[in-house]
N, C-alpha and C positions, 0 to 999 in steps of 0.2 A: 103449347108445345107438345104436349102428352098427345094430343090426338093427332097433329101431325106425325110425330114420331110414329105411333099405332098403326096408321093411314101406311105410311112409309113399308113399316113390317107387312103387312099384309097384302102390299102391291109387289114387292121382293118373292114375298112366297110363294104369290101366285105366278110369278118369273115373270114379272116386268122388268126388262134391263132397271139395275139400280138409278142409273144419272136418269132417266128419265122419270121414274117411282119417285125423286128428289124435285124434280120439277113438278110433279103432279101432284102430291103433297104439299109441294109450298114451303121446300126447306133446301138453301141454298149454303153455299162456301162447306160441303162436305164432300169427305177425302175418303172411298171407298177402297178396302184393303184385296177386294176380290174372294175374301175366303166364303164358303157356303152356310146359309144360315143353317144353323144348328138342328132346325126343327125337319130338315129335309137331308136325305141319307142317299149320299152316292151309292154307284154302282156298286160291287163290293169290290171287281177288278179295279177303281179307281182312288175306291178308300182306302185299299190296303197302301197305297205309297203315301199316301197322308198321313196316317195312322202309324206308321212304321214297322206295318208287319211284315 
């Protein structure tokens, strides 16, 4: 599970639509929230209504 999972993050980061990163990894009945992984930093005009500046 740990390498799917891993496979998962690393198909996301590199901006594979998520439901497809889930099907390429091999991990199904997951409920995507839309928010941005953490390790990749919007614009700054787009984080600021995120972030609540």
């Amino acid at each position: 599970m740990k390498q799917q999972a891993d496979a998962l993050g690393v198909l996301i980061r590199a901006g594979v639509d998520p439901e497809n990163a889930a099907r390429i990894a091999g991990i199904e009945d997951v409920e995507f929230t839309g928010a941005v992984p953490v390790s990749l930093r919007q614009p700054e005009a787009d984080a600021k209504n995120l972030e609540g500046r």
